[in-house]
N, C-alpha and C positions, 0 to 999 in steps of 0.2 A: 504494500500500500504506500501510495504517494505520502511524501510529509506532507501537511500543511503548517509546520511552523514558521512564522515570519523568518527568522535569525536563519532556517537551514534555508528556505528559499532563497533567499538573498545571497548566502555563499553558493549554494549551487550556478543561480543566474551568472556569477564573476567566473566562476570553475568551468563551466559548458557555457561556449561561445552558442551552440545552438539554442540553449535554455534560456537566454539575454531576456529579463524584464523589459515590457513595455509600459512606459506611461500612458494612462487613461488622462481624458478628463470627467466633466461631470457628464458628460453625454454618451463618454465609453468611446469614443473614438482617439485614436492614438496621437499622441504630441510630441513637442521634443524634447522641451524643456521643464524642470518641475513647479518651475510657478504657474505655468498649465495645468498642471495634473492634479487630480486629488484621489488620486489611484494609480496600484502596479500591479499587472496583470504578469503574472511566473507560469511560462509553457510547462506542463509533466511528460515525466520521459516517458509514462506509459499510455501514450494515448487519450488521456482522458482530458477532463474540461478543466483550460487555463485556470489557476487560481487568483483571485482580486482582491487584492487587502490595501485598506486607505492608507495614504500616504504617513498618517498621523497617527497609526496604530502602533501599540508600543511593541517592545520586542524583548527579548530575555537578558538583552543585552543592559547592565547596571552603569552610572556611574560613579567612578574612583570613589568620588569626595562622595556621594548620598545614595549610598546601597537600595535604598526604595523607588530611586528615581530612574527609569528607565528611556534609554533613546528608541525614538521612532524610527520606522521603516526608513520615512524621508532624510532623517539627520543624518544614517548610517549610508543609505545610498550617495549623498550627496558627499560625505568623509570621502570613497573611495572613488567617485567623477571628479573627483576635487585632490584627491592627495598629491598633488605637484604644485598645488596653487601657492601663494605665497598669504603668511595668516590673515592678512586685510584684506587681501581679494575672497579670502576664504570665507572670514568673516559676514564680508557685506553680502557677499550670494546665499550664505542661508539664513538671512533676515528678507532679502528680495523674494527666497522660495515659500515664506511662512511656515516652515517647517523650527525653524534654529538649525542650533550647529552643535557638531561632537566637540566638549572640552577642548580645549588646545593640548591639554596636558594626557586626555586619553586620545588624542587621535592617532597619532602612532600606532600603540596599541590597535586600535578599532581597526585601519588597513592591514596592519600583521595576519591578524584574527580571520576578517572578509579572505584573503589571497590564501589562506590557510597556512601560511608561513609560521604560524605561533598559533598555538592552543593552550599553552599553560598560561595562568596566570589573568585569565578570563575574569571578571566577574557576572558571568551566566548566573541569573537568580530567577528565576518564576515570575512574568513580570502578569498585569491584571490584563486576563483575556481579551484580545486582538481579535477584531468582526475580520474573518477571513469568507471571502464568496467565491464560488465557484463559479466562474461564465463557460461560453462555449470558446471556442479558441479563436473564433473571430473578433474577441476582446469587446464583444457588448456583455451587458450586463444582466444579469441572470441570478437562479437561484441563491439564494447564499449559504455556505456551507460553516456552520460551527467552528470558529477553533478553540480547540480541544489542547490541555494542558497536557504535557507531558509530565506526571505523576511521581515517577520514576527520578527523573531529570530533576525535577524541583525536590525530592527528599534525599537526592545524592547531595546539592546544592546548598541547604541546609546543614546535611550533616558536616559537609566540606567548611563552612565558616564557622560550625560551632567549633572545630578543629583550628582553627586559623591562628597560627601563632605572630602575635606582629615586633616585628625586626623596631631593636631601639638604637639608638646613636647615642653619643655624649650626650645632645643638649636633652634629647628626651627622659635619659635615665636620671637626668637629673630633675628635670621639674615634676615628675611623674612615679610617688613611692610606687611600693609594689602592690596594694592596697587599690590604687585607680586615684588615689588622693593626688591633685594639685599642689606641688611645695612652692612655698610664696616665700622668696628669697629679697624683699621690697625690705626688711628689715635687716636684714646683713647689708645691702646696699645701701640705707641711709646712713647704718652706723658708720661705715667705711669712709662717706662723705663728709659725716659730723667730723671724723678725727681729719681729714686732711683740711675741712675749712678748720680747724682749730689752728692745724700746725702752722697754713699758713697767716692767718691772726698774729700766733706767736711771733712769727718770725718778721713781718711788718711793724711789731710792737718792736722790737729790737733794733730792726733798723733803723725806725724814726732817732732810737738816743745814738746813732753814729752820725758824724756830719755826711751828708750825701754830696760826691763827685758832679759834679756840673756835666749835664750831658747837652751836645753839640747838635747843635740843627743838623749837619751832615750826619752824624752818627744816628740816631733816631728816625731821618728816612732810610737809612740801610737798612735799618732793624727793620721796621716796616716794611721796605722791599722784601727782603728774605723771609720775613713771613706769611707776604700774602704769594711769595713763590716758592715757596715749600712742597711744591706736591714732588713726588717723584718721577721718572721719564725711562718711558720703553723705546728703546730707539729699533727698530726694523728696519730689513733691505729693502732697500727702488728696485731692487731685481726683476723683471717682468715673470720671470722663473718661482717666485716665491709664493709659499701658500699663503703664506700670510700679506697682506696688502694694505695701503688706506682706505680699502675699499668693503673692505667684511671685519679688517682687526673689532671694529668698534660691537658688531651684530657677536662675534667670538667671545671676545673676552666677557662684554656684559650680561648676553645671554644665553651661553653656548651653545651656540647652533653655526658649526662650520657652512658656508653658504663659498662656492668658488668666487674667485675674484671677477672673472670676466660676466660671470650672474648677477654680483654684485652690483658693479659697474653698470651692467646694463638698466636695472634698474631703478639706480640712482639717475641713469639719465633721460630714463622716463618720465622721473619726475623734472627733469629741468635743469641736474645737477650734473656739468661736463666735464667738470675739474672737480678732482678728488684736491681736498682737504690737507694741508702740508703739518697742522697740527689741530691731536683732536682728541678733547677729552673723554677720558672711559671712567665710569663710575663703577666701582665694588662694594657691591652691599653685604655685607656677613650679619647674621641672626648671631646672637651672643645670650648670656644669662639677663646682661643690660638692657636690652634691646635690641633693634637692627641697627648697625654703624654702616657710615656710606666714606668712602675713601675717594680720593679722586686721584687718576693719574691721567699723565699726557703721551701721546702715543706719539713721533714720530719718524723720519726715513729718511731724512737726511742732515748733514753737517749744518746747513744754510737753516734749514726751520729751527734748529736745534739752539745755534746762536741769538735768537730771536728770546731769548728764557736768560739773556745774561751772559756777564765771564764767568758764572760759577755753575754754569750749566751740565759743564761732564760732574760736578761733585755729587749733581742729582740723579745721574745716570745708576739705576739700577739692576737692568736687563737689557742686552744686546739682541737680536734673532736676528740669526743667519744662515744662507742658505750655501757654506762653506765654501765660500768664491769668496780669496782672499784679496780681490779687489776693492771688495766693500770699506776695505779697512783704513786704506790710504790716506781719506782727509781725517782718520779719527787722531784723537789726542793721543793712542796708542794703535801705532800700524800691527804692532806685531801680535797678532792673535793671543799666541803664549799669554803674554804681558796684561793684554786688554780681559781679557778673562779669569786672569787673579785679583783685577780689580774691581770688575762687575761677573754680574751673571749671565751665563750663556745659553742662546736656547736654541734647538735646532728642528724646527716641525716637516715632518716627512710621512708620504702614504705609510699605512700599515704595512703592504705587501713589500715594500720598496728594502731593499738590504741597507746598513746606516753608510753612507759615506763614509770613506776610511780616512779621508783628509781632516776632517772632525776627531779623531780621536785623540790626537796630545793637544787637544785646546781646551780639555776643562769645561766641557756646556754640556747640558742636560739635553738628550732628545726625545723628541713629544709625536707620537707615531698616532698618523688622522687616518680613520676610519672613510674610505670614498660613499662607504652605501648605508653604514649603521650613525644615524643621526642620534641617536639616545647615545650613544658613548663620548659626544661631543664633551659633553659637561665631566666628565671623568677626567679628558685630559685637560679643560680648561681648570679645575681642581687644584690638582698635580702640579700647574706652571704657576698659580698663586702661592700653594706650596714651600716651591723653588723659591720663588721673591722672600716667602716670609722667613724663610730659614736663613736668608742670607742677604738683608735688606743693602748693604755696602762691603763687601769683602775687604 
Protein backbone atom coordinates (compact mmCIF):
# COMPACT_ATOMS: atom_id res chain seq x y z
CA UNK A 1 0.00 0.00 0.00
CA UNK A 2 0.91 3.50 -1.02
CA UNK A 3 2.07 5.95 1.93
CA UNK A 4 0.14 8.61 2.25
CA UNK A 5 2.39 10.50 4.70
CA UNK A 6 3.09 14.07 3.80
CA UNK A 7 7.10 13.98 5.02
CA UNK A 8 7.46 10.35 2.81
CA UNK A 9 5.66 11.95 -0.18
CA UNK A 10 7.67 14.71 -0.30
CA UNK A 11 11.11 12.80 -0.11
CA UNK A 12 9.90 10.24 -2.54
CA UNK A 13 8.75 13.21 -5.19
CA UNK A 14 12.88 14.69 -4.64
CA UNK A 15 14.18 10.60 -4.98
CA UNK A 16 12.00 9.64 -8.29
CA UNK A 17 12.24 12.33 -10.98
CA UNK A 18 9.05 10.45 -12.28
CA UNK A 19 7.00 10.95 -8.99
CA UNK A 20 8.00 15.01 -9.02
CA UNK A 21 4.94 16.89 -7.10
CA UNK A 22 2.64 19.00 -8.90
CA UNK A 23 1.21 22.33 -7.80
CA UNK A 24 -2.51 22.76 -7.75
CA UNK A 25 -4.32 25.80 -7.26
CA UNK A 26 -7.67 26.29 -5.96
CA UNK A 27 -9.29 25.07 -9.18
CA UNK A 28 -6.98 21.81 -9.24
CA UNK A 29 -5.36 22.92 -12.39
CA UNK A 30 -1.58 22.94 -12.38
CA UNK A 31 0.81 26.13 -11.73
CA UNK A 32 4.38 26.86 -11.27
CA UNK A 33 4.81 28.80 -8.75
CA UNK A 34 3.78 28.38 -4.84
CA UNK A 35 2.04 31.40 -4.37
CA UNK A 36 -0.21 29.97 -6.85
CA UNK A 37 -0.86 26.92 -5.23
CA UNK A 38 -2.73 25.94 -2.40
CA UNK A 39 -2.08 22.36 -3.06
CA UNK A 40 0.60 19.25 -4.01
CA UNK A 41 -0.61 16.73 -5.95
CA UNK A 42 2.21 13.22 -5.24
CA UNK A 43 1.90 10.64 -8.44
CA UNK A 44 1.98 6.80 -6.77
CA UNK A 45 4.20 4.37 -8.09
CA UNK A 46 1.37 1.87 -8.12
CA UNK A 47 -1.08 3.17 -10.27
CA UNK A 48 -3.52 4.53 -8.31
CA UNK A 49 -5.05 8.14 -7.64
CA UNK A 50 -2.48 11.00 -7.33
CA UNK A 51 -2.42 12.07 -3.79
CA UNK A 52 -3.57 16.02 -2.78
CA UNK A 53 -2.49 17.49 0.49
CA UNK A 54 -2.73 21.46 1.08
CA UNK A 55 0.02 23.34 0.93
CA UNK A 56 -0.37 24.34 4.78
CA UNK A 57 -0.77 20.97 6.07
CA UNK A 58 1.71 20.08 8.70
CA UNK A 59 4.11 17.23 8.48
CA UNK A 60 6.15 15.04 11.01
CA UNK A 61 8.75 17.11 10.56
CA UNK A 62 9.46 19.31 14.37
CA UNK A 63 11.36 22.33 14.98
CA UNK A 64 14.85 22.41 16.70
CA UNK A 65 13.83 25.23 19.18
CA UNK A 66 9.65 24.20 19.72
CA UNK A 67 9.22 20.24 19.55
CA UNK A 68 5.33 20.95 19.02
CA UNK A 69 5.69 23.06 16.27
CA UNK A 70 5.69 21.51 13.13
CA UNK A 71 6.62 22.76 9.27
CA UNK A 72 4.26 22.55 6.44
CA UNK A 73 4.35 20.62 3.22
CA UNK A 74 4.83 24.24 1.61
CA UNK A 75 7.86 25.44 4.04
CA UNK A 76 9.65 22.16 3.55
CA UNK A 77 9.05 22.18 -0.38
CA UNK A 78 10.06 25.46 -0.63
CA UNK A 79 13.75 24.71 1.84
CA UNK A 80 14.68 22.40 -0.91
CA UNK A 81 13.51 24.65 -4.52
CA UNK A 82 15.40 27.04 -2.57
CA UNK A 83 18.56 25.51 -0.94
CA UNK A 84 21.17 27.44 -3.07
CA UNK A 85 19.37 30.71 -2.50
CA UNK A 86 21.05 33.13 -0.59
CA UNK A 87 19.19 33.79 3.29
CA UNK A 88 17.34 37.19 2.11
CA UNK A 89 16.29 35.87 -1.14
CA UNK A 90 15.30 32.96 0.88
CA UNK A 91 13.67 34.62 3.26
CA UNK A 92 11.55 37.17 1.34
CA UNK A 93 10.20 34.06 -1.17
CA UNK A 94 8.56 32.20 1.67
CA UNK A 95 6.70 35.23 3.07
CA UNK A 96 5.70 36.06 -0.82
CA UNK A 97 4.52 32.15 -0.95
CA UNK A 98 2.35 32.42 2.42
CA UNK A 99 3.59 29.48 3.58
CA UNK A 100 6.81 30.94 5.91
CA UNK A 101 10.07 29.54 5.95
CA UNK A 102 12.32 26.53 7.57
CA UNK A 103 14.50 28.03 10.59
CA UNK A 104 17.62 29.33 9.17
CA UNK A 105 19.26 27.36 11.70
CA UNK A 106 17.22 23.81 10.67
CA UNK A 107 17.45 24.33 7.16
CA UNK A 108 20.48 22.47 6.48
CA UNK A 109 19.31 19.85 8.32
CA UNK A 110 15.77 19.90 6.57
CA UNK A 111 17.69 19.59 2.71
CA UNK A 112 20.11 16.72 4.22
CA UNK A 113 16.90 14.88 5.52
CA UNK A 114 14.48 15.62 1.88
CA UNK A 115 17.91 14.31 -0.60
CA UNK A 116 18.15 11.50 2.01
CA UNK A 117 21.73 12.26 2.60
CA UNK A 118 21.04 12.24 6.64
CA UNK A 119 18.53 10.53 8.68
CA UNK A 120 19.81 10.77 12.07
CA UNK A 121 19.24 13.35 14.16
CA UNK A 122 15.70 14.00 12.66
CA UNK A 123 13.40 15.55 14.84
CA UNK A 124 10.35 13.37 13.30
CA UNK A 125 7.52 13.71 16.00
CA UNK A 126 3.65 12.95 15.33
CA UNK A 127 2.68 16.04 14.08
CA UNK A 128 -1.77 16.84 14.23
CA UNK A 129 -3.37 15.11 11.34
CA UNK A 130 -2.63 16.45 7.65
CA UNK A 131 -6.24 16.56 5.29
CA UNK A 132 -4.54 14.33 2.80
CA UNK A 133 -7.07 13.60 -0.62
CA UNK A 134 -6.99 11.58 -3.14
CA UNK A 135 -7.69 12.84 -6.98
CA UNK A 136 -7.40 11.15 -10.08
CA UNK A 137 -4.03 11.72 -11.72
CA UNK A 138 -5.39 14.34 -13.92
CA UNK A 139 -4.69 16.59 -10.63
CA UNK A 140 -8.41 17.72 -10.21
CA UNK A 141 -9.85 17.27 -7.25
CA UNK A 142 -11.66 14.48 -5.86
CA UNK A 143 -12.43 12.28 -3.10
CA UNK A 144 -10.52 12.85 -0.13
CA UNK A 145 -8.62 10.31 1.52
CA UNK A 146 -8.00 10.24 5.54
CA UNK A 147 -4.52 10.75 6.74
CA UNK A 148 -3.98 8.20 8.94
CA UNK A 149 -1.03 8.55 11.63
CA UNK A 150 1.46 6.25 11.77
CA UNK A 151 1.18 4.80 15.37
CA UNK A 152 4.17 2.89 15.33
CA UNK A 153 6.28 5.88 14.17
CA UNK A 154 4.91 8.38 16.65
CA UNK A 155 5.41 5.67 19.80
CA UNK A 156 9.12 4.89 18.43
CA UNK A 157 9.39 8.85 18.56
CA UNK A 158 8.29 9.29 21.93
CA UNK A 159 10.16 6.71 23.39
CA UNK A 160 13.21 8.11 21.36
CA UNK A 161 13.09 11.72 23.26
CA UNK A 162 12.12 10.39 26.44
CA UNK A 163 15.78 8.76 25.96
CA UNK A 164 17.31 11.83 24.65
CA UNK A 165 20.34 12.76 26.41
CA UNK A 166 21.29 16.59 25.97
CA UNK A 167 25.06 17.21 25.35
CA UNK A 168 26.31 20.21 27.82
CA UNK A 169 29.30 22.62 27.34
CA UNK A 170 31.05 24.88 29.91
CA UNK A 171 28.68 27.62 29.85
CA UNK A 172 25.62 25.28 30.32
CA UNK A 173 27.19 23.16 33.03
CA UNK A 174 27.46 25.93 34.76
CA UNK A 175 24.29 27.99 34.81
CA UNK A 176 22.25 24.75 34.97
CA UNK A 177 22.62 22.34 38.47
CA UNK A 178 21.95 18.96 37.98
CA UNK A 179 18.43 19.27 39.50
CA UNK A 180 17.13 21.53 36.07
CA UNK A 181 17.65 24.56 38.74
CA UNK A 182 18.97 27.95 37.15
CA UNK A 183 22.21 29.11 39.02
CA UNK A 184 22.17 32.95 39.25
CA UNK A 185 25.76 33.96 39.51
CA UNK A 186 24.39 38.13 39.58
CA UNK A 187 25.65 37.88 43.15
CA UNK A 188 29.29 36.63 42.71
CA UNK A 189 29.35 39.29 39.92
CA UNK A 190 28.22 42.31 41.83
CA UNK A 191 30.44 41.29 44.75
CA UNK A 192 33.51 41.03 42.33
CA UNK A 193 32.59 44.65 41.07
CA UNK A 194 31.98 46.12 44.61
CA UNK A 195 35.72 45.07 45.43
CA UNK A 196 37.31 46.44 42.26
CA UNK A 197 35.08 49.95 42.60
CA UNK A 198 36.50 49.95 46.13
CA UNK A 199 40.12 49.24 45.07
CA UNK A 200 39.99 51.70 42.66
CA UNK A 201 38.39 54.42 45.38
CA UNK A 202 41.23 53.57 47.31
CA UNK A 203 43.62 54.04 45.17
CA UNK A 204 42.31 57.69 43.70
CA UNK A 205 42.19 58.58 47.60
CA UNK A 206 45.84 58.05 47.42
CA UNK A 207 46.62 59.67 44.62
CA UNK A 208 44.99 62.86 45.30
CA UNK A 209 47.67 63.31 48.69
CA UNK A 210 50.72 62.81 45.94
CA UNK A 211 51.30 66.07 43.80
CA UNK A 212 50.06 65.20 40.31
CA UNK A 213 52.72 65.55 37.03
CA UNK A 214 51.29 68.17 34.66
CA UNK A 215 50.09 66.31 31.65
CA UNK A 216 50.61 67.96 28.02
CA UNK A 217 48.00 68.66 25.56
CA UNK A 218 50.32 66.50 23.19
CA UNK A 219 50.43 63.74 25.51
CA UNK A 220 46.62 63.31 26.31
CA UNK A 221 45.68 63.33 22.49
CA UNK A 222 48.09 60.26 22.04
CA UNK A 223 46.52 58.60 24.93
CA UNK A 224 43.21 59.27 23.35
CA UNK A 225 44.45 58.31 19.96
CA UNK A 226 45.64 54.94 21.11
CA UNK A 227 42.77 54.30 22.73
CA UNK A 228 40.05 54.97 20.58
CA UNK A 229 42.65 52.65 18.07
CA UNK A 230 43.18 49.89 20.09
CA UNK A 231 41.33 47.36 18.24
CA UNK A 232 43.40 44.62 16.85
CA UNK A 233 44.38 43.91 12.83
CA UNK A 234 44.06 40.69 10.76
CA UNK A 235 46.12 41.41 7.97
CA UNK A 236 45.34 38.94 4.78
CA UNK A 237 46.77 38.26 1.15
CA UNK A 238 45.52 40.44 -2.31
CA UNK A 239 46.23 37.01 -3.69
CA UNK A 240 43.52 36.41 -6.28
CA UNK A 241 44.42 32.79 -5.22
CA UNK A 242 43.34 33.18 -1.62
CA UNK A 243 40.33 31.68 0.19
CA UNK A 244 40.05 34.14 2.07
CA UNK A 245 39.22 37.74 0.57
CA UNK A 246 37.75 41.35 1.26
CA UNK A 247 35.06 39.85 -0.09
CA UNK A 248 33.55 36.80 2.22
CA UNK A 249 36.45 37.49 5.28
CA UNK A 250 33.73 39.63 6.95
CA UNK A 251 30.34 36.96 6.20
CA UNK A 252 33.44 34.19 7.74
CA UNK A 253 34.70 35.21 10.51
CA UNK A 254 31.26 36.89 11.88
CA UNK A 255 29.05 34.28 10.84
CA UNK A 256 30.66 31.37 9.72
CA UNK A 257 29.59 30.55 6.69
CA UNK A 258 32.43 30.17 4.07
CA UNK A 259 30.76 31.61 0.86
CA UNK A 260 33.64 31.72 -2.31
CA UNK A 261 35.17 34.92 -3.14
CA UNK A 262 34.00 35.30 -6.63
CA UNK A 263 30.02 34.47 -5.16
CA UNK A 264 30.85 36.95 -2.89
CA UNK A 265 31.91 39.41 -5.01
CA UNK A 266 29.21 38.96 -7.30
CA UNK A 267 26.81 39.60 -5.04
CA UNK A 268 28.09 42.51 -3.56
CA UNK A 269 27.81 43.81 -6.81
CA UNK A 270 24.55 43.33 -7.40
CA UNK A 271 23.90 45.22 -4.92
CA UNK A 272 25.92 48.29 -6.40
CA UNK A 273 29.01 47.42 -4.56
CA UNK A 274 32.22 47.34 -7.32
CA UNK A 275 35.02 47.80 -5.04
CA UNK A 276 35.66 45.77 -2.27
CA UNK A 277 36.41 47.58 0.99
CA UNK A 278 40.53 48.18 1.78
CA UNK A 279 39.60 48.02 5.40
CA UNK A 280 36.74 46.40 7.38
CA UNK A 281 35.47 45.82 10.58
CA UNK A 282 34.46 42.39 11.96
CA UNK A 283 32.78 42.17 15.12
CA UNK A 284 33.09 38.99 17.64
CA UNK A 285 30.48 38.38 19.82
CA UNK A 286 31.27 35.44 22.78
CA UNK A 287 28.38 34.51 25.38
CA UNK A 288 30.33 34.51 28.75
CA UNK A 289 28.87 33.88 32.48
CA UNK A 290 28.62 38.12 32.17
CA UNK A 291 26.87 38.35 29.32
CA UNK A 292 27.42 38.47 25.48
CA UNK A 293 30.88 40.73 24.97
CA UNK A 294 31.23 42.01 21.22
CA UNK A 295 35.20 42.65 20.34
CA UNK A 296 35.94 44.44 17.21
CA UNK A 297 38.76 43.94 14.88
CA UNK A 298 39.96 45.29 11.55
CA UNK A 299 40.42 43.07 8.72
CA UNK A 300 42.89 44.01 6.09
CA UNK A 301 45.30 43.12 2.67
CA UNK A 302 47.46 45.21 2.27
CA UNK A 303 50.66 47.43 3.42
CA UNK A 304 48.88 50.84 2.16
CA UNK A 305 45.40 50.40 4.09
CA UNK A 306 47.39 49.01 6.90
CA UNK A 307 49.36 52.57 7.33
CA UNK A 308 46.18 54.24 7.35
CA UNK A 309 45.76 52.95 11.48
CA UNK A 310 49.13 54.99 12.21
CA UNK A 311 53.14 54.40 12.94
CA UNK A 312 52.02 51.95 15.47
CA UNK A 313 50.13 49.81 13.28
CA UNK A 314 52.24 46.53 12.93
CA UNK A 315 52.28 46.78 17.16
CA UNK A 316 48.50 45.81 16.58
CA UNK A 317 49.09 43.35 14.04
CA UNK A 318 47.99 40.11 15.60
CA UNK A 319 47.33 37.45 12.66
CA UNK A 320 48.81 37.26 9.34
CA UNK A 321 46.98 34.79 6.57
CA UNK A 322 48.74 33.51 3.96
CA UNK A 323 48.52 31.80 1.06
CA UNK A 324 52.51 30.70 1.27
CA UNK A 325 53.78 32.95 -1.70
CA UNK A 326 56.43 34.51 -0.02
CA UNK A 327 55.86 37.60 -2.12
CA UNK A 328 53.27 38.63 0.14
CA UNK A 329 55.95 39.43 2.56
CA UNK A 330 58.02 42.07 0.95
CA UNK A 331 56.58 45.56 1.94
CA UNK A 332 55.82 43.90 5.44
CA UNK A 333 57.98 45.21 8.47
CA UNK A 334 59.21 41.61 8.58
CA UNK A 335 60.12 40.09 4.94
CA UNK A 336 61.39 37.17 6.35
CA UNK A 337 58.56 34.69 7.01
CA UNK A 338 60.64 32.98 9.84
CA UNK A 339 60.99 36.28 11.63
CA UNK A 340 57.25 37.64 10.82
CA UNK A 341 55.74 34.79 12.49
CA UNK A 342 57.57 34.63 15.97
CA UNK A 343 56.09 37.95 16.07
CA UNK A 344 52.43 37.45 15.14
CA UNK A 345 50.24 34.70 14.39
CA UNK A 346 50.01 32.79 11.29
CA UNK A 347 47.25 31.22 9.48
CA UNK A 348 47.11 29.25 6.52
CA UNK A 349 43.38 28.26 5.09
CA UNK A 350 43.38 25.55 2.57
CA UNK A 351 40.56 22.81 0.96
CA UNK A 352 40.02 19.97 3.03
CA UNK A 353 41.15 17.55 0.35
CA UNK A 354 44.19 19.63 -0.62
CA UNK A 355 47.61 18.20 0.90
CA UNK A 356 49.35 21.28 3.30
CA UNK A 357 51.91 23.01 1.38
CA UNK A 358 55.38 22.06 2.30
CA UNK A 359 56.64 25.73 1.84
CA UNK A 360 54.56 26.60 5.00
CA UNK A 361 56.12 24.32 7.24
CA UNK A 362 59.25 26.11 9.04
CA UNK A 363 57.02 29.39 9.31
CA UNK A 364 55.37 28.60 12.43
CA UNK A 365 51.31 29.22 11.24
CA UNK A 366 48.59 27.30 12.14
CA UNK A 367 46.59 25.68 9.04
CA UNK A 368 42.79 25.86 8.89
CA UNK A 369 41.42 23.07 6.39
CA UNK A 370 37.63 24.47 4.58
CA UNK A 371 35.30 22.09 3.80
CA UNK A 372 34.03 22.91 -0.33
CA UNK A 373 30.46 21.14 0.25
CA UNK A 374 29.87 20.79 4.28
CA UNK A 375 28.65 24.29 5.29
CA UNK A 376 27.94 23.32 9.01
CA UNK A 377 31.68 22.74 9.76
CA UNK A 378 32.30 26.40 8.74
CA UNK A 379 31.93 27.41 12.37
CA UNK A 380 34.21 24.66 13.70
CA UNK A 381 37.16 26.20 11.94
CA UNK A 382 36.11 29.76 12.37
CA UNK A 383 36.38 28.53 16.31
CA UNK A 384 39.67 27.09 16.16
CA UNK A 385 41.30 30.41 14.22
CA UNK A 386 39.61 32.73 17.25
CA UNK A 387 41.28 30.07 19.39
CA UNK A 388 44.62 30.72 17.69
CA UNK A 389 44.35 34.70 18.30
CA UNK A 390 43.29 34.02 21.88
CA UNK A 391 46.14 31.92 22.85
CA UNK A 392 48.58 34.15 21.53
CA UNK A 393 47.14 37.73 21.29
CA UNK A 394 51.08 39.35 20.45
CA UNK A 395 53.91 36.75 20.54
Amino acid sequence: MASTDALDLLRQSISTPSLTAVLLNDGGAPVETLPEASSFSFPQTDGKDAVIIPKDAPTRYARTDARDDFYSVGQLWLAWTERDTGVRDYLMKGQAAGVGYVAITDRRGVVDFLQGSSDGGVPETAAAPASAEAGPSRHAPAAKRKYEVNVADRDFCKKLRAEEVELKDRNTVLRVSSGGKVNNFSSFVQTVMNEKIRACQQALKSGRSQPQQPVSADASRNASRQKRSAHPIILISSSPTSLLTMWNVKKFLEQGIFEPSETARQNEMAQGNVRSEDMIPVLRKRAGAAGETTTKYYVVDSVEALQKFGIDAWDRVICVVTTGQAWQFKPYKWMDPKVLFRNVNGAYFQWHNEATNPTIKDWNVTDFKIDKFKRHTDKQVVAKFWNLLDSGRRR
